[in-house]
C-alpha positions as CSV (number, residue, x, y, z in Angstrom):
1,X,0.0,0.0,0.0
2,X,1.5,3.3,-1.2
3,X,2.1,6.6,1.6
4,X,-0.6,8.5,0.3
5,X,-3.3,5.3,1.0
6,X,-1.8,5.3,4.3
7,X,-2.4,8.6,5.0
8,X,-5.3,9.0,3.9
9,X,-6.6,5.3,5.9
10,X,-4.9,7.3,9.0
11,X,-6.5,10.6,8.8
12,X,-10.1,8.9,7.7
13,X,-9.8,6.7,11.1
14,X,-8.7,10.3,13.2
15,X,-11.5,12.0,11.9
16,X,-14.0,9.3,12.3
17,X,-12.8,8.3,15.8
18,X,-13.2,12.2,16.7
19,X,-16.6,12.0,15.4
20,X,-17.4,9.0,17.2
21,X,-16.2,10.4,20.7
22,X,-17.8,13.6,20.0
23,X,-21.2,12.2,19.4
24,X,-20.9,9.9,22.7
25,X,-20.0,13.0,24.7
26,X,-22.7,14.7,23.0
27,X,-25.1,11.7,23.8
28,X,-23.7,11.7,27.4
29,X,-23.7,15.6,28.0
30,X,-27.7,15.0,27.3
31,X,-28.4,12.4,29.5
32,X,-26.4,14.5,32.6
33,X,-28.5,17.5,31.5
34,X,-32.1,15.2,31.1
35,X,-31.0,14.4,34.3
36,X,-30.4,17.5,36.5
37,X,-33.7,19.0,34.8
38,X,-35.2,15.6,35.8
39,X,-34.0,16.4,38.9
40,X,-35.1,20.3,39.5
41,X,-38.3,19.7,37.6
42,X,-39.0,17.5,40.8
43,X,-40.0,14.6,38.3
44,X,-38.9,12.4,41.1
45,X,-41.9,13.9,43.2
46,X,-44.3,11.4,41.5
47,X,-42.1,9.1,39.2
48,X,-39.6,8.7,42.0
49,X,-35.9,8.6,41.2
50,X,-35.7,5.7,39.2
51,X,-38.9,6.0,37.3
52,X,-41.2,3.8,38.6
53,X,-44.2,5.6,39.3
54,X,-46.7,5.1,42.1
55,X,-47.8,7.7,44.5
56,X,-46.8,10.8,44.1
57,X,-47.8,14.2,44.6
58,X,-50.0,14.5,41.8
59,X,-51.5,11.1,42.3
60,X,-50.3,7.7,40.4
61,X,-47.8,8.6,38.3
62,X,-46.9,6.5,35.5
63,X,-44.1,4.2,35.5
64,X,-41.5,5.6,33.0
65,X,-39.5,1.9,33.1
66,X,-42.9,0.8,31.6
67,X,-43.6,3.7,29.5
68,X,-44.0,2.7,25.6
69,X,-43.8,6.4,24.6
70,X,-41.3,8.1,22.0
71,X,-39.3,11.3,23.1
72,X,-41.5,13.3,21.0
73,X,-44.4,12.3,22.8
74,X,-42.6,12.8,26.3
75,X,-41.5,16.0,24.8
76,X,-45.1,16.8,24.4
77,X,-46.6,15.8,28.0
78,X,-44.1,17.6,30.0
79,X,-44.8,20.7,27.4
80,X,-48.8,20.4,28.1
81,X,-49.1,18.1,30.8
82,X,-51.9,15.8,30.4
83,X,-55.9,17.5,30.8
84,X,-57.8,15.8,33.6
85,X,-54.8,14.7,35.2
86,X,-52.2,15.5,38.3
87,X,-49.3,15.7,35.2
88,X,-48.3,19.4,35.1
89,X,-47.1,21.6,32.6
90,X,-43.7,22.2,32.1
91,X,-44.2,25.6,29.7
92,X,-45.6,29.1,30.7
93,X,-48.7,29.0,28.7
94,X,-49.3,25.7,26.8
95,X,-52.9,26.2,26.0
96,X,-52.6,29.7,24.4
97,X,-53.4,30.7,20.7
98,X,-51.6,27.6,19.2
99,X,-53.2,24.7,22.2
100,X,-51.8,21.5,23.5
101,X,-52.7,18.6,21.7
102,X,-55.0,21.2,19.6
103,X,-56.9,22.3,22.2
104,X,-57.3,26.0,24.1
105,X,-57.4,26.5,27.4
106,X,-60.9,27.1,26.9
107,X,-61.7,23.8,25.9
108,X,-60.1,22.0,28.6
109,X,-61.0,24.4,31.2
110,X,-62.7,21.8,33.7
111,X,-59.7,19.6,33.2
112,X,-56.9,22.1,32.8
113,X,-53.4,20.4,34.0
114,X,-51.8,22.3,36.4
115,X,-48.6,24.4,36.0
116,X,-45.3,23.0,37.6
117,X,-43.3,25.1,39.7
118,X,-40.8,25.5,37.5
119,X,-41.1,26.7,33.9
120,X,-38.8,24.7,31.3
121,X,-37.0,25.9,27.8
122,X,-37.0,23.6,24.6
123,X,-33.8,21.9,25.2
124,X,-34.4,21.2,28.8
125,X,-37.5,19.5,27.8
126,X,-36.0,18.0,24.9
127,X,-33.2,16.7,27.2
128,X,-35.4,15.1,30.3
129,X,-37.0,13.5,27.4
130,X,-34.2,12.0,25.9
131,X,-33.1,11.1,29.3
132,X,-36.2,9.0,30.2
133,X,-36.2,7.4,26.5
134,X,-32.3,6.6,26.8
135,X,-31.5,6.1,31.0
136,X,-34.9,4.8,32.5
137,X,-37.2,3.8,29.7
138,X,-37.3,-0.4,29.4
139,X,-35.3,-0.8,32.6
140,X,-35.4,-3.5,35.2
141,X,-36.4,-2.7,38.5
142,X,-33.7,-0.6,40.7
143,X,-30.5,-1.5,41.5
144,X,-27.7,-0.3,43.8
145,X,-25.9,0.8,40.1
146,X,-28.5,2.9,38.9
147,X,-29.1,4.6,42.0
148,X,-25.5,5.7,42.5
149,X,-25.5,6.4,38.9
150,X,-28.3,9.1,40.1
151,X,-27.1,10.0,43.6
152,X,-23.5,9.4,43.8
153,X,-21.1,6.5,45.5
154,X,-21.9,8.1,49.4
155,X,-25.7,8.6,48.8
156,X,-27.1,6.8,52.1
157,X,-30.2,6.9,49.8
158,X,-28.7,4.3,48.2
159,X,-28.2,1.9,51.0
160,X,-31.7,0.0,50.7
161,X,-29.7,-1.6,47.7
162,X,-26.7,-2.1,49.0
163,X,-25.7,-5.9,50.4
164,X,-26.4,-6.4,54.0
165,X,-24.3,-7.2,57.0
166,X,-25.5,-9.7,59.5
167,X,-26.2,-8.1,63.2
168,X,-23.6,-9.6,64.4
169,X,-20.6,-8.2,62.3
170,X,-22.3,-4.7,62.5
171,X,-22.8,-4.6,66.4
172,X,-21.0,-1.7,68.1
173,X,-20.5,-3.0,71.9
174,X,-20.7,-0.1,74.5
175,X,-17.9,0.0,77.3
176,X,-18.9,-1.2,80.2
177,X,-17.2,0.3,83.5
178,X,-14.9,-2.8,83.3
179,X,-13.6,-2.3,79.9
180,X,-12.9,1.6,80.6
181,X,-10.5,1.0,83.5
């Protein structure tokens, strides 16, 4: 193989390998940002930490393990939230001239969703939906790595998951008067 094949070989894998690490930094810069909005969006107040669902705040959330929905349509609840339900929306006024899901606010004023406490832009939205789709969406149930994954190595919110030690080994004995002399 002549210099210039080699070359060229060379610089095509550099430039393709720098494309390829770009785009999984890119793909991992998302999922920290869907994340940390998933985080101060208090989507953990009803779909818990790990996505679940159950109980929440605004009633039976929906497991997002379980969820079968696209990031497009994710992008679209948190936008509008869903009418006659305790899903909020994410966006300042989603049922204005254009409507949610085609609708005013006049036409689902008896089911209106209720506004979140915190306002999101595009790309936040676009990111916690990418981040459900790509980090929770299809998962198994909870373990110890995907909680530290969320809270960090120290969380002691993670220590329902961790392994258990027996009574014994994990007994702290008191001194006594005899043992202090």
């Amino acid at each position: 193989m002549g210099g210039r094949m080699r070359l060229s070989l060379c610089v095509g894998a550099v430039i393709c390998g720098a494309l390829v690490t770009g785009a999984a930094l890119a793909d991992r810069a998302h999922g920290e940002d869907g994340q940390q909005v998933y985080k101060q969006a208090n989507c953990v107040g009803c779909h818990k930490w790990s996505g679940v669902g159950g109980g929440g705040y605004g009633g039976a959330a929906l497991s997002l393990r379980k969820t079968e929905l696209s990031v497009d349509q994710i992008v679209e609840i948190v936008t509008c939230g869903r009418p006659g339900t305790g899903m909020p929306h994410f966006t300042s006024d989603p049922y204005g001239a254009r409507g949610c899901y085609g609708l005013t606010a006049d036409d689902v004023k008896d089911m209106m969703p209720p506004a979140a406490n915190v306002v999101l832009r595009p790309q936040e939205i676009e990111d916690v939906a990418r981040y459900v789709v790509d980090d929770i969406k299809g998962k198994d149930e909870p373990m110890l790595a995907d909680c530290t994954a969320f809270f960090g190595d120290a969380s002691r919110a993670c220590d329902l998951y961790r392994p258990q030690t027996t009574a014994a080994a994990s007994h702290h004995v008191m001194p006594t008067p005899t043992t202090t002399r």
